[in-house]
Each structure stands twice: as structure tokens, then as C-alpha cells.
N, CA, C and O atoms as CSV, one atom per row, in Angstrom:
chain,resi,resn,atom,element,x,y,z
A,1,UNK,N,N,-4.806,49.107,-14.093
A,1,UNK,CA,C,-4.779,47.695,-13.760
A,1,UNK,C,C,-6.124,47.092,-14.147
A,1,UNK,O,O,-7.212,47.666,-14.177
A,2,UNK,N,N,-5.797,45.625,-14.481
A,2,UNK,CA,C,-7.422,45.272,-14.867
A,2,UNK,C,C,-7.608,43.649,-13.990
A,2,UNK,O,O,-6.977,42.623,-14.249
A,3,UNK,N,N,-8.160,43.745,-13.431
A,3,UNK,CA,C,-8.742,42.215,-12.699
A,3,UNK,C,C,-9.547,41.194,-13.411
A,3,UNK,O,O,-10.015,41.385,-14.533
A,4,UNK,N,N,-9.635,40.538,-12.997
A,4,UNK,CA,C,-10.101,38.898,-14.064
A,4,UNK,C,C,-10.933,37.931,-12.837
A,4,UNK,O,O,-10.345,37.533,-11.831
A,5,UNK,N,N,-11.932,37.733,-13.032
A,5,UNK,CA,C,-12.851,36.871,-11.960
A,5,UNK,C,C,-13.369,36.028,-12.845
A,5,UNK,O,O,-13.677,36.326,-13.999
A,6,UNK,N,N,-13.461,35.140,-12.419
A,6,UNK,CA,C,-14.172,33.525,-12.804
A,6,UNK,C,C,-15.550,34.028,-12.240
A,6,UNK,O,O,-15.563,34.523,-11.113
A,7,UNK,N,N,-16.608,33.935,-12.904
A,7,UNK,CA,C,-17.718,33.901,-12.854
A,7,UNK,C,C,-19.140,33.419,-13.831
A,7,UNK,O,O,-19.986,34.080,-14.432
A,8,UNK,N,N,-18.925,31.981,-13.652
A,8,UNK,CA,C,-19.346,31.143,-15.304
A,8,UNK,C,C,-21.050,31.508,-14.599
A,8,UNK,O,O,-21.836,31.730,-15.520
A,9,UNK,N,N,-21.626,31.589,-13.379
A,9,UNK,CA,C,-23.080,31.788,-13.177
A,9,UNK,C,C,-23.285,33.134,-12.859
A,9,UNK,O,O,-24.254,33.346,-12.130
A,10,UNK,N,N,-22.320,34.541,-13.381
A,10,UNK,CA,C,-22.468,35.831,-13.359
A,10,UNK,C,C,-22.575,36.235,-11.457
A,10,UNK,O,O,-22.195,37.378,-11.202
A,11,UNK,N,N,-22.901,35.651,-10.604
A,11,UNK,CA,C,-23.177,35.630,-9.634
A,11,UNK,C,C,-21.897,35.397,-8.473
A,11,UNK,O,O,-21.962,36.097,-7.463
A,12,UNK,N,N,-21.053,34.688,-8.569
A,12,UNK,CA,C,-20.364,34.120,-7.512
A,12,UNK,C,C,-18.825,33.969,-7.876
A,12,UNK,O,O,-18.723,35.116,-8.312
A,13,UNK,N,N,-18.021,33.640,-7.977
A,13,UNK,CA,C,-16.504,33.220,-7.876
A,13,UNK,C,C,-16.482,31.998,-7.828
A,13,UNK,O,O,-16.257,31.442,-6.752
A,14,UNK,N,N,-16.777,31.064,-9.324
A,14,UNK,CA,C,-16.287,29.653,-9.896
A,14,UNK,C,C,-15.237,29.098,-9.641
A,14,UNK,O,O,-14.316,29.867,-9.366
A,15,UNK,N,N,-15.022,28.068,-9.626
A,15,UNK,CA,C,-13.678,27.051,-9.630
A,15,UNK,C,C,-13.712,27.023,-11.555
A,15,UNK,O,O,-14.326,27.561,-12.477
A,16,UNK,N,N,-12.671,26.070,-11.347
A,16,UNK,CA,C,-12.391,25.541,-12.725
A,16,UNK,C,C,-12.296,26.772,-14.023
A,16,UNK,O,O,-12.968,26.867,-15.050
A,17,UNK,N,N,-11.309,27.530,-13.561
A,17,UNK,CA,C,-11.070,28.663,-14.597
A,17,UNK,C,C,-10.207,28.387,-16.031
A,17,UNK,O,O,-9.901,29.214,-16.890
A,18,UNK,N,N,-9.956,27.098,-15.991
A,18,UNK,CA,C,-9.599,26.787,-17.669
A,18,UNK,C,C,-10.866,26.329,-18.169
A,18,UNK,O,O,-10.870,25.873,-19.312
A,19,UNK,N,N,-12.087,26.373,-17.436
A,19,UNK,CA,C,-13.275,25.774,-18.692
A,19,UNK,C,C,-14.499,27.008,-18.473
A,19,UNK,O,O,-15.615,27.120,-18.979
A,20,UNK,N,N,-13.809,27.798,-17.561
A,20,UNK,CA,C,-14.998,29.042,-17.382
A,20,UNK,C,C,-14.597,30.046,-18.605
A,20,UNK,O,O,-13.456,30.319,-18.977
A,21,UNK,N,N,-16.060,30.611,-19.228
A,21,UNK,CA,C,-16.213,31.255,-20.088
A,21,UNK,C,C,-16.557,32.515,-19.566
A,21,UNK,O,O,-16.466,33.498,-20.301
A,22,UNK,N,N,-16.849,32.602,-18.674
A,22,UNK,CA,C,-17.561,34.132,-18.098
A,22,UNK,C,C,-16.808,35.018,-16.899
A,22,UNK,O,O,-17.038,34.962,-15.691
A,23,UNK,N,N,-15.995,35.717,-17.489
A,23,UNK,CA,C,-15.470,36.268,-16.327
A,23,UNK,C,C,-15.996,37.898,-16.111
A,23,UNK,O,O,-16.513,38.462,-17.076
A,24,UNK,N,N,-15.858,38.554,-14.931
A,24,UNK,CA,C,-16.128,40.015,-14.686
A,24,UNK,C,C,-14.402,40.690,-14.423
A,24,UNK,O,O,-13.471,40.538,-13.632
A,25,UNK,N,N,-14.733,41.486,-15.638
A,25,UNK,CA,C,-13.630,42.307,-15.757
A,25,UNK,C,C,-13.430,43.904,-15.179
A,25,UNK,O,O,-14.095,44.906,-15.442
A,26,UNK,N,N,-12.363,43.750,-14.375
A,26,UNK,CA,C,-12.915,45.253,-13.329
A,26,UNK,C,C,-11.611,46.205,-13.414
A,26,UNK,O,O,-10.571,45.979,-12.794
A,27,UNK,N,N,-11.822,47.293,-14.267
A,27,UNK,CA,C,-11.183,48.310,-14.504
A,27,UNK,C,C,-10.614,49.004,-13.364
A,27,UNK,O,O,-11.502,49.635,-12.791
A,28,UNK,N,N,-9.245,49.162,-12.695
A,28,UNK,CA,C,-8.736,50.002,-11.524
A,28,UNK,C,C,-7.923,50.656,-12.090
A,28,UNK,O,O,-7.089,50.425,-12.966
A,29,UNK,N,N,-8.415,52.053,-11.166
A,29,UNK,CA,C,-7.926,53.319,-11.627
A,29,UNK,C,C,-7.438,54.044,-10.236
A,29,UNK,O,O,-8.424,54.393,-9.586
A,30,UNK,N,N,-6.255,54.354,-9.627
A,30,UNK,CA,C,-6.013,54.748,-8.487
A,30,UNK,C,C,-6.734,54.061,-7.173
A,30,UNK,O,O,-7.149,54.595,-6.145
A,31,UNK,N,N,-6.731,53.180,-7.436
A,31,UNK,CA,C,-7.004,51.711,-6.099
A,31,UNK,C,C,-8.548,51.896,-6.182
A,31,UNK,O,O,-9.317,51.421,-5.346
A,32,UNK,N,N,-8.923,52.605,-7.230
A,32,UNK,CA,C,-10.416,52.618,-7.397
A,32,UNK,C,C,-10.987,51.891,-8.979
A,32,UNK,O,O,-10.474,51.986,-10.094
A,33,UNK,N,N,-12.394,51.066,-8.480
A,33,UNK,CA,C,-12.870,50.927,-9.796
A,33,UNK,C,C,-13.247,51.762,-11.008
A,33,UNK,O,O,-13.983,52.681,-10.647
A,34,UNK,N,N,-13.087,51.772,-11.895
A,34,UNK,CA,C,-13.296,52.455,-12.562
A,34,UNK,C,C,-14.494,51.683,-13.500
A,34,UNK,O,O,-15.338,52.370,-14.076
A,35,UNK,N,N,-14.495,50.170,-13.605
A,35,UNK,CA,C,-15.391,50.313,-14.343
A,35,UNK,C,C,-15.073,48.311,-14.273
A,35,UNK,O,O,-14.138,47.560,-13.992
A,36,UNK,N,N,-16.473,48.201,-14.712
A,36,UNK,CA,C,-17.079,46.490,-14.475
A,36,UNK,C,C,-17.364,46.395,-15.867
A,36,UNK,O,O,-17.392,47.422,-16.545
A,37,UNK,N,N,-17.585,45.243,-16.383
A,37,UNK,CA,C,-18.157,44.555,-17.102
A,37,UNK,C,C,-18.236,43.042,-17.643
A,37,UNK,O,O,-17.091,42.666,-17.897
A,38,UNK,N,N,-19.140,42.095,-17.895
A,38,UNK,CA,C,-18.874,41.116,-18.388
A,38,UNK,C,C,-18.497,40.837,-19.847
A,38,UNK,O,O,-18.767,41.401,-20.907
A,39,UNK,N,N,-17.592,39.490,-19.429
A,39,UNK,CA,C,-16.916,38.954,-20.605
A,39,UNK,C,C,-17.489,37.465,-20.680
A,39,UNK,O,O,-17.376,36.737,-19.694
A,40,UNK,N,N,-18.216,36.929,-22.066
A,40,UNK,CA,C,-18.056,35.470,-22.372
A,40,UNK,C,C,-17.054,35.358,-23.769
A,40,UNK,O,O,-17.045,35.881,-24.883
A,41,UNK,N,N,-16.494,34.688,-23.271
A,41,UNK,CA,C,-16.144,34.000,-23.992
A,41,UNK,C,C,-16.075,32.564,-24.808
A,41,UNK,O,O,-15.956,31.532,-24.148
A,42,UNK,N,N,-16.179,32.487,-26.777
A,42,UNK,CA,C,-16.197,31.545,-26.966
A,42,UNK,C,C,-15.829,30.644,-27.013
A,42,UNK,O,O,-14.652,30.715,-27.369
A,43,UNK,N,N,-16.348,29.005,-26.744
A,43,UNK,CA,C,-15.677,28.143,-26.139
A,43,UNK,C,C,-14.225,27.799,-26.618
A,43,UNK,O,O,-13.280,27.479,-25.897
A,44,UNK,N,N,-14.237,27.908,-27.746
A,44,UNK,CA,C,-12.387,28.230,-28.475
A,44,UNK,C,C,-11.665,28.569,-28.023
A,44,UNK,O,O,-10.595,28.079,-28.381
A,45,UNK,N,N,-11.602,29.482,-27.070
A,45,UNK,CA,C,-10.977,30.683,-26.385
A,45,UNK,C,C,-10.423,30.450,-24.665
A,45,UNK,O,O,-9.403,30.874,-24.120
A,46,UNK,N,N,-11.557,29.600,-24.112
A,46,UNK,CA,C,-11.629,29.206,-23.327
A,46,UNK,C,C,-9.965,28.648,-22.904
A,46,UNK,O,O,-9.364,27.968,-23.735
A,47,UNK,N,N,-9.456,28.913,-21.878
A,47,UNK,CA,C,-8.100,28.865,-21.270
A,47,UNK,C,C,-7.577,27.464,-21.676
A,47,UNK,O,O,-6.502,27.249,-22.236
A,48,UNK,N,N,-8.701,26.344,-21.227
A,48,UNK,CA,C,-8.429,24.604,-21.598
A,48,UNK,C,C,-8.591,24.993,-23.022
A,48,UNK,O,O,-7.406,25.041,-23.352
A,49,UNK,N,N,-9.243,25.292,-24.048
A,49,UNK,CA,C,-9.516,25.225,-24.994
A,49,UNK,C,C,-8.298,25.378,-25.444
A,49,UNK,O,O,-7.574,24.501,-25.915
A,50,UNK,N,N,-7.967,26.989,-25.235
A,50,UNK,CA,C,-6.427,27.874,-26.431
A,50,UNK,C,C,-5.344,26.690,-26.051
A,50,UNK,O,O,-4.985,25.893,-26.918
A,51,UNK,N,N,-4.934,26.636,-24.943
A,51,UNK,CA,C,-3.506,26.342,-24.360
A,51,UNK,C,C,-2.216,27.654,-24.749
A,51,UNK,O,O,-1.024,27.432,-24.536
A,52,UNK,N,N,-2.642,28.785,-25.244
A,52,UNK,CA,C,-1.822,29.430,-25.203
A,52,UNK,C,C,-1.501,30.753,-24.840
A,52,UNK,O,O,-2.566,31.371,-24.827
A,53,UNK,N,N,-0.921,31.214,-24.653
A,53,UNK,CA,C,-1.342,33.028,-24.070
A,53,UNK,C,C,-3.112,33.412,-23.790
A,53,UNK,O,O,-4.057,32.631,-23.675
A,54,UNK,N,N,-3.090,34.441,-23.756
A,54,UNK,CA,C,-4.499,34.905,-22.725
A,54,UNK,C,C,-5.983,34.972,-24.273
A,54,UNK,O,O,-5.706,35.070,-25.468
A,55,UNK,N,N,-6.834,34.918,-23.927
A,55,UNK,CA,C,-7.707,35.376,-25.012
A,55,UNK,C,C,-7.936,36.840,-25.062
A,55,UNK,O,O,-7.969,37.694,-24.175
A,56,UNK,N,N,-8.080,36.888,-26.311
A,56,UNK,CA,C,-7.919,38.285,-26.713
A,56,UNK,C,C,-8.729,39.291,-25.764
A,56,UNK,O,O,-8.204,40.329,-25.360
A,57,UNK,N,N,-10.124,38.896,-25.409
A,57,UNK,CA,C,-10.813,39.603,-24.062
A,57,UNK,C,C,-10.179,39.682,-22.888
A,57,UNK,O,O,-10.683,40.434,-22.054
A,58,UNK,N,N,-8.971,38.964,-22.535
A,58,UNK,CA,C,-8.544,39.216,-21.256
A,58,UNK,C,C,-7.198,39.330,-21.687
A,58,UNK,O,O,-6.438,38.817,-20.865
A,59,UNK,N,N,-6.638,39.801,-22.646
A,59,UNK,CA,C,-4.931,40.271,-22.889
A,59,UNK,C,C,-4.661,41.315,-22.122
A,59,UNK,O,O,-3.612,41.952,-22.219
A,60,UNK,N,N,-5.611,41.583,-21.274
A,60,UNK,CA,C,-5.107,43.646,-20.364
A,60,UNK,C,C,-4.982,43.162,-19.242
A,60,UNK,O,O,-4.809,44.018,-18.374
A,61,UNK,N,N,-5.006,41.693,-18.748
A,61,UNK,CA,C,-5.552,41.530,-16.999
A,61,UNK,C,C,-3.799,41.111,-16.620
A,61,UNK,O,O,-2.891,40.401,-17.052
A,62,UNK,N,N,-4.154,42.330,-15.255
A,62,UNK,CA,C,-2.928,41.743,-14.495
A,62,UNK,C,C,-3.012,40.672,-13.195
A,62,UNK,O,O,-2.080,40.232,-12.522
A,63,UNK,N,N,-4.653,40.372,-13.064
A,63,UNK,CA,C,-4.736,39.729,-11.696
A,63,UNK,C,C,-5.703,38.689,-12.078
A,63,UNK,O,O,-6.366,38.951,-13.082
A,64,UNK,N,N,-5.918,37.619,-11.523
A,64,UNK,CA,C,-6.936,36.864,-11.832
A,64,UNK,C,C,-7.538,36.249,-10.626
A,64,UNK,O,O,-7.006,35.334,-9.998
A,65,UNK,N,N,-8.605,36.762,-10.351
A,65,UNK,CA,C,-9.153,35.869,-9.080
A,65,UNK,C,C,-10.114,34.963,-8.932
A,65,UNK,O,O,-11.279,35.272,-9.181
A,66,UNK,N,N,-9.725,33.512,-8.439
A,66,UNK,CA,C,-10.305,32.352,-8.661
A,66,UNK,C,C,-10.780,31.807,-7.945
A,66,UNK,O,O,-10.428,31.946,-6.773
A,67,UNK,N,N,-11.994,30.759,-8.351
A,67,UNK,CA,C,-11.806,29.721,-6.700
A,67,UNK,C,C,-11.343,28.474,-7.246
A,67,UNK,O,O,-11.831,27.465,-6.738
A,68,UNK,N,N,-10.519,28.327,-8.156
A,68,UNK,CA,C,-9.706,26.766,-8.521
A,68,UNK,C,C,-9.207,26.751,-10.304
A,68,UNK,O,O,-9.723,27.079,-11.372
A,69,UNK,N,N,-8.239,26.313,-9.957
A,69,UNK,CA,C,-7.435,26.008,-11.211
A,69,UNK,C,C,-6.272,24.838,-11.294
A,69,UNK,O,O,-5.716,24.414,-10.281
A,70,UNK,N,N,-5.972,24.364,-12.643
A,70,UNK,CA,C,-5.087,23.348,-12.642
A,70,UNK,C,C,-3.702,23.747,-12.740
A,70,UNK,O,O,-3.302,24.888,-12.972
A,71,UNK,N,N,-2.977,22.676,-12.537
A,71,UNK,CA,C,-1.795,23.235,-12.406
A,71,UNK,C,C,-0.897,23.812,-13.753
A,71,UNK,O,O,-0.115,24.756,-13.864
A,72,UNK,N,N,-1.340,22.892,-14.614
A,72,UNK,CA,C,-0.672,23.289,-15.809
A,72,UNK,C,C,-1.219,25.526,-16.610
A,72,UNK,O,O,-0.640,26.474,-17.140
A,73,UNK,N,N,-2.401,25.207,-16.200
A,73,UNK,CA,C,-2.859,26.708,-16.262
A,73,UNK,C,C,-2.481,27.547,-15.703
A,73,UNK,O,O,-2.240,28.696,-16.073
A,74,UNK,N,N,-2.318,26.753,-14.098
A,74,UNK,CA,C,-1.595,28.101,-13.199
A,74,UNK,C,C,0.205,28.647,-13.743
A,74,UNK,O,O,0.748,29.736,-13.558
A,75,UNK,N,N,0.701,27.500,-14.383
A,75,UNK,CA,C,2.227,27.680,-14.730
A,75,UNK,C,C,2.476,29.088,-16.036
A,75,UNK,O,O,3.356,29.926,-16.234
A,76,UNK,N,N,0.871,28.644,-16.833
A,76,UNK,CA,C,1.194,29.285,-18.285
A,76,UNK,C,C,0.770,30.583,-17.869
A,76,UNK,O,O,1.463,31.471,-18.366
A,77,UNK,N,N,-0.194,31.002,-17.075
A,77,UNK,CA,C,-0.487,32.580,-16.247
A,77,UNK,C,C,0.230,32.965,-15.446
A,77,UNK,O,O,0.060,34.129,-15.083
A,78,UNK,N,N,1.229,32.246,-14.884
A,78,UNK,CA,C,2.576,32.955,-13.686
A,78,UNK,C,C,3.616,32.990,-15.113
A,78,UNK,O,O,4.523,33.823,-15.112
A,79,UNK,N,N,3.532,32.511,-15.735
A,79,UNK,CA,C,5.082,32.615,-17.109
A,79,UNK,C,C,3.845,34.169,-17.916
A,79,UNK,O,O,4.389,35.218,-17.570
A,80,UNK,N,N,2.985,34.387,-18.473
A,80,UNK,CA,C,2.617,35.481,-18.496
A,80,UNK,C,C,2.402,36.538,-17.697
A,80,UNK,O,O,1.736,37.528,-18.002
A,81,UNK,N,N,2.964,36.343,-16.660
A,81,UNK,CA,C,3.230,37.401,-15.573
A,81,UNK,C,C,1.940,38.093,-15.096
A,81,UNK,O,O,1.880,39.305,-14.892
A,82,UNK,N,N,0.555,36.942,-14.873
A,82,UNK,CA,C,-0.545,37.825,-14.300
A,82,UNK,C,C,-1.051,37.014,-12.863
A,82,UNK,O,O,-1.288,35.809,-12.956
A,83,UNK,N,N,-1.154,37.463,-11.999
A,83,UNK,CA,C,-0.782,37.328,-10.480
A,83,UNK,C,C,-2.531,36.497,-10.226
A,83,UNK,O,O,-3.638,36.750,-10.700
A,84,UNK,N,N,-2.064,35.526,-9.322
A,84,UNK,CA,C,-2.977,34.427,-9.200
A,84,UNK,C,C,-3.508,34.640,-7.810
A,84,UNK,O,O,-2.668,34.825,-6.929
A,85,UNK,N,N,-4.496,34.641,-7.558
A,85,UNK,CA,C,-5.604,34.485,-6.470
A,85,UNK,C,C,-6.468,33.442,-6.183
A,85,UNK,O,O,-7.574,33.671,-6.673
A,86,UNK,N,N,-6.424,32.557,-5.684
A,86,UNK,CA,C,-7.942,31.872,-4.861
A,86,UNK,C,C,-8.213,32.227,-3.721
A,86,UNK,O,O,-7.669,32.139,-2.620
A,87,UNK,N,N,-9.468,32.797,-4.267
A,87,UNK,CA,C,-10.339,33.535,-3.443
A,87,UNK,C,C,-11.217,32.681,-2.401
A,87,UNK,O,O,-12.027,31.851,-2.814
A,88,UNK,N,N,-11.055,32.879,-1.276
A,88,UNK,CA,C,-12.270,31.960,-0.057
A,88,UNK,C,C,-13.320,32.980,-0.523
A,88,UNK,O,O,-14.391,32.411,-0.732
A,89,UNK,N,N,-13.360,34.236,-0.742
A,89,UNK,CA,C,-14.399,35.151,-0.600
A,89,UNK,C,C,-15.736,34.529,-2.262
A,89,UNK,O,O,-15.554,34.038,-3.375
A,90,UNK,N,N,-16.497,34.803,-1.747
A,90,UNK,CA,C,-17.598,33.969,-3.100
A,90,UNK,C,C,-17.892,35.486,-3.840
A,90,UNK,O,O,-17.680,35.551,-5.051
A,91,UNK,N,N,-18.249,36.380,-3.314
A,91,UNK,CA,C,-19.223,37.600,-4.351
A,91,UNK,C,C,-17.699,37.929,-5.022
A,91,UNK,O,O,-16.560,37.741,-4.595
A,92,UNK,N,N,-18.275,38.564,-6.395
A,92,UNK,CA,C,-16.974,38.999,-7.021
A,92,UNK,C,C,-16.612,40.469,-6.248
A,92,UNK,O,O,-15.477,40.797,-5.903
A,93,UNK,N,N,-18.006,41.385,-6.032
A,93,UNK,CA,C,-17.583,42.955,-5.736
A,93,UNK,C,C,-16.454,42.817,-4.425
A,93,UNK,O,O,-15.319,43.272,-4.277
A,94,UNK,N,N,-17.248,42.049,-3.642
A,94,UNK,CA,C,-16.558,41.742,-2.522
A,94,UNK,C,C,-15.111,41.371,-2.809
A,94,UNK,O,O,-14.258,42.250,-2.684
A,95,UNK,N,N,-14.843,40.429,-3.098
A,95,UNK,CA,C,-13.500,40.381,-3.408
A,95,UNK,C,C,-12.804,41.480,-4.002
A,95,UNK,O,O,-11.780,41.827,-3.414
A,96,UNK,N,N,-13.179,42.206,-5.198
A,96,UNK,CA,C,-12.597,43.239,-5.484
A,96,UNK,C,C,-12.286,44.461,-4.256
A,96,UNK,O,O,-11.194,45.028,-4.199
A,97,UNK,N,N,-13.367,44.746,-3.345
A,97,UNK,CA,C,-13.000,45.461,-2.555
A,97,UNK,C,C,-11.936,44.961,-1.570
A,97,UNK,O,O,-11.048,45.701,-1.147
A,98,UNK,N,N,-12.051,43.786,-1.255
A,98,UNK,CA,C,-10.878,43.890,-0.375
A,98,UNK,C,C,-9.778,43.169,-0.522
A,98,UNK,O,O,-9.150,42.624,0.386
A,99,UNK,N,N,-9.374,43.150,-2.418
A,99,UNK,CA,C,-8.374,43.030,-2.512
A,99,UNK,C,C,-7.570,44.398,-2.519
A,99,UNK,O,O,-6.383,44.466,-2.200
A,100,UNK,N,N,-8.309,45.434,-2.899
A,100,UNK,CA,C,-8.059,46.887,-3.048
A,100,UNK,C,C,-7.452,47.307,-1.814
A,100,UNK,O,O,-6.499,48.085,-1.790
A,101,UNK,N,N,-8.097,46.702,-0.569
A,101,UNK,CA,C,-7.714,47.083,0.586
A,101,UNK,C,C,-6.424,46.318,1.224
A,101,UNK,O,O,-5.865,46.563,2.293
A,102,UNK,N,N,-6.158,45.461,0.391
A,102,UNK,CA,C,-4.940,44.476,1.166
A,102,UNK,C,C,-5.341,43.713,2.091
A,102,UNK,O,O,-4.539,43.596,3.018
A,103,UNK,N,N,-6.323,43.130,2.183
A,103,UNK,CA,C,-7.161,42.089,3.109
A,103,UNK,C,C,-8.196,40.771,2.355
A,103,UNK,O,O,-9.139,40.226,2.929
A,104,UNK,N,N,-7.782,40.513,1.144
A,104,UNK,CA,C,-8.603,39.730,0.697
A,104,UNK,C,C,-7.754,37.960,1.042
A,104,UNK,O,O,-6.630,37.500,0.837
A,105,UNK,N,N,-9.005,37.446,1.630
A,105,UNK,CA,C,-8.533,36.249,2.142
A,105,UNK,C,C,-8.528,35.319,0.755
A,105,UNK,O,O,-9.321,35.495,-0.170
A,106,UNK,N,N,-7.261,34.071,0.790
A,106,UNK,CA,C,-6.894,33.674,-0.313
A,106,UNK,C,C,-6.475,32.017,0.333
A,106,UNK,O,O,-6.042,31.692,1.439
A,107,UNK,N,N,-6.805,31.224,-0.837
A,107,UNK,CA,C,-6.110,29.651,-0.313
A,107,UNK,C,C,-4.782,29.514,-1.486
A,107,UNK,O,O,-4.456,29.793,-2.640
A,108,UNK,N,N,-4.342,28.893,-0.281
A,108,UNK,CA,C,-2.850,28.233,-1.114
A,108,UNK,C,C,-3.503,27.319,-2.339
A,108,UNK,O,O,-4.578,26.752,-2.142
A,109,UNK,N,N,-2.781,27.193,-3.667
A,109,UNK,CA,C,-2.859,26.363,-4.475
A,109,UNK,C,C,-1.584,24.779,-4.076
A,109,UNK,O,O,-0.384,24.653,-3.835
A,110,UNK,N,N,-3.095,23.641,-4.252
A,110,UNK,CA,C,-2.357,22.494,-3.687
A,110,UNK,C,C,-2.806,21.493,-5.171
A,110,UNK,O,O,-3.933,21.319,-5.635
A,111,UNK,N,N,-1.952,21.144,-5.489
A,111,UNK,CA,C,-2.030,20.137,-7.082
A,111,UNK,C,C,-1.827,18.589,-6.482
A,111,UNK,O,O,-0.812,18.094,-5.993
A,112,UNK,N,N,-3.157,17.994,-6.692
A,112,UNK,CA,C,-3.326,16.383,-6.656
A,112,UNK,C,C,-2.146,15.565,-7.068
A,112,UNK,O,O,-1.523,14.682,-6.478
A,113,UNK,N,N,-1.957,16.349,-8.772
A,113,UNK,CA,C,-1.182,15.271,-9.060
A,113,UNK,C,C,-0.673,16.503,-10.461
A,113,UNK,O,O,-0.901,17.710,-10.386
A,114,UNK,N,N,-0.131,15.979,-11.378
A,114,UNK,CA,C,0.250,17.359,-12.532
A,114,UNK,C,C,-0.867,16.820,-13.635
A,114,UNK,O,O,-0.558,16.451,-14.768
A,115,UNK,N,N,-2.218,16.837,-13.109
A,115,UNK,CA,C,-2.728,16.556,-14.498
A,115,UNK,C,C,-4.227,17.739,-13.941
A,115,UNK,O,O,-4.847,17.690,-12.879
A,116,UNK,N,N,-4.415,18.663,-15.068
A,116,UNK,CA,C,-5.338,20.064,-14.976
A,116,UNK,C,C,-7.028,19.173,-14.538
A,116,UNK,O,O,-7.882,19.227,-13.653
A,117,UNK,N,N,-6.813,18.569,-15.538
A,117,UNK,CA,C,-8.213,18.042,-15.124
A,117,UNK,C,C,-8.901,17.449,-13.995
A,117,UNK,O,O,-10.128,17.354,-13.993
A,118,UNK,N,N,-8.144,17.022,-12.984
A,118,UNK,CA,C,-7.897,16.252,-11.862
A,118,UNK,C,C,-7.566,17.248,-10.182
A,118,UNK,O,O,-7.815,16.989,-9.005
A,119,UNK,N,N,-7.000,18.249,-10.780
A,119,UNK,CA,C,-6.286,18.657,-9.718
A,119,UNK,C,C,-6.986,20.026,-9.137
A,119,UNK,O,O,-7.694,20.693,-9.892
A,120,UNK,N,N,-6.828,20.317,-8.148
A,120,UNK,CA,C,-7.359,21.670,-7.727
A,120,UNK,C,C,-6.695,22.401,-6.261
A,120,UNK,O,O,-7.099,23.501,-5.882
């Protein structure tokens, strides 16, 4: 399994994951990490940018954990079948651990209105 975190300041769990370029990608291997690393990506690539399937750095992720996204993004990542998270939790490790554990606290996604740029 491979996880997907929004992390555009390397540090924390970002909102706005169609314009974040930097995510931490976390390798699970039997409910264990196996392995971290960062991803930037160029702005081309970028989720608002493509509009279409995943960028080639994140074509392996089955989970994505966020702190905000639009609605139109959230539709095209549930039709690619990779499972959506907003995370209350801010550190990325943190979150990884206790999503592992079945306790990672999460907010409902609530859309303003149907327009990505606007909504959260």
C-alpha cells in the first residue's frame, strides 16, 4: 500500500491538495512503514494543473491524506479508486501512525458550492 500526504511546507498536513506540489509518500508493508520519502512535483503535474488521472509520482497511492480539497478533485480521486482523508491531525508521521492503527481522526468533506477553487 502506498499513502499520499499533502505537505507543500515538508512539515505539516496542507489544505489545498490540487495546487500542492509536495507530498510525503509512505511505503506500507504489513501495517508497517516500510519506507518515506518526498515527492515535488512539477507545477504541470500538479492535480489543478493535469485535470486528469494521478501524476506519474503518485500512480501507486491508494490513500491520500489531506487537510482540504475541492470538490471536483475529490470526484476524479474517488472515480480512481484512491480513498480520501481529511486529516484534523497536522504532523504527517502522526497521522500515518494512527491511521495504521484505525484511530486517525478525520473531517467530513463539506463543498461551498461545486466550484474547486472556492470550496473546502
Amino acid at each position: 500500500m502506498q499513502i499520499a500526504i499533502t505537505s507543500q511546507n515538508r512539515k505539516t498536513i496542507t489544505e489545498h491538495a490540487g495546487k500542492c506540489r509536495k507530498f510525503w509518500l509512505y511505503d506500507i508493508d504489513a501495517d508497517r512503514i516500510a519506507g518515506k520519502r518526498l515527492v515535488e512535483l512539477p507545477i504541470e503535474q500538479s492535480f489543478h494543473a493535469s485535470h486528469a488521472g494521478l501524476p506519474d509520482a503518485l500512480a501507486g497511492i491508494n490513500v491520500l491524506i489531506t487537510g482540504g480539497m475541492g470538490s471536483n478533485l475529490f470526484r476524479r480521486l474517488i472515480d480512481l479508486g484512491v480513498q480520501l482523508l481529511l486529516a484534523c491531525e497536522e504532523d504527517p508521521d502522526r497521522a500515518i501512525a494512527d491511521f495504521l492503527a484505525g484511530c486517525l481522526l478525520t473531517r467530513s468533506l463539506v463543498f461551498a458550492c461545486d466550484d474547486e477553487h472556492h470550496s473546502h
